[in-house]
C-alpha positions as CSV (number, residue, x, y, z in Angstrom):
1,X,-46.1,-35.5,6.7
2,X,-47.2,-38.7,4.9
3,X,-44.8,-41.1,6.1
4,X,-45.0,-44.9,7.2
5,X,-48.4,-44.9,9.5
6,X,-46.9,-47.0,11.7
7,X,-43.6,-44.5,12.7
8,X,-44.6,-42.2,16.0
9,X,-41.4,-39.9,15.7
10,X,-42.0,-36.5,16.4
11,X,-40.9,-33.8,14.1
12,X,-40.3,-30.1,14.6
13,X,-39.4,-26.7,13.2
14,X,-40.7,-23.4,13.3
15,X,-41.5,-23.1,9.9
16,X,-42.9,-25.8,6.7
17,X,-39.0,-25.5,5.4
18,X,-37.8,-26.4,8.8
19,X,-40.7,-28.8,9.2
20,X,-39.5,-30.8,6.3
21,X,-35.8,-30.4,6.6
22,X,-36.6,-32.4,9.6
23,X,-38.8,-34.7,7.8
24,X,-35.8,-35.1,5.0
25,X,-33.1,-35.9,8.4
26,X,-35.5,-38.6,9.9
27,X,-36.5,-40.3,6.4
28,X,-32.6,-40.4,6.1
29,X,-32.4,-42.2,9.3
30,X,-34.9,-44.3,9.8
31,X,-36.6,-44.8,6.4
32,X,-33.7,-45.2,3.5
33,X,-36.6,-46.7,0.9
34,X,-38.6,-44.0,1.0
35,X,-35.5,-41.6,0.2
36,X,-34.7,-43.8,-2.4
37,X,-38.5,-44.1,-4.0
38,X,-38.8,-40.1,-3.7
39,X,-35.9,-40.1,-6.2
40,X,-38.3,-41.2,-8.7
41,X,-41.1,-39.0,-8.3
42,X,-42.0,-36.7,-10.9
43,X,-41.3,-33.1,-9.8
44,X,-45.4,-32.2,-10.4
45,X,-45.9,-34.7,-7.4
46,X,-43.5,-33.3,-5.2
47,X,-44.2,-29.8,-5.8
48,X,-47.7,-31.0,-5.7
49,X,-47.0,-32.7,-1.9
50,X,-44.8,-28.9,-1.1
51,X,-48.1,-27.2,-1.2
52,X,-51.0,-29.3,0.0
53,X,-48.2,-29.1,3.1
54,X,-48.2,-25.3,3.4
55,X,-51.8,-25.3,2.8
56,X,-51.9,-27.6,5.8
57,X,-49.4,-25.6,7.8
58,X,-51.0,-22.3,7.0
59,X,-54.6,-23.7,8.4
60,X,-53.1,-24.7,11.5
61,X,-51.9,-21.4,13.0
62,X,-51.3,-23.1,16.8
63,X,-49.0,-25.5,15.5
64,X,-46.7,-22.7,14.7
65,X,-44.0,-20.8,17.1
């Protein structure tokens, strides 16, 4: 989902919303800074980020329940 290359959690959901609520809980957790820095982004780059990740998510119909 773009996070720290060097973090192996796992991440799942059923859908991209459930997918990145799950992201949002671990980033929480285990990655405070990058919460913090995603404050700043401009909304363009996170809406941006939203659907590059469907686009991924859509193109990957095994990964999905």
């Amino acid at each position: 989902m773009g996070g720290p290359a060097t973090c192996t959690a796992v991440l799942a959901g059923n859908t991209p919303d459930e997918m990145i609520a799950s992201g949002m809980e671990h980033l929480k957790q285990a990655h405070p800074e990058m919460v913090e820095s995603m404050k700043t982004m401009p909304k363009e780059t996170m809406d941006a980020w939203r659907a590059d990740f469907q686009t991924k998510w859509d193109a990957q119909p095994e990964m999905q329940a």
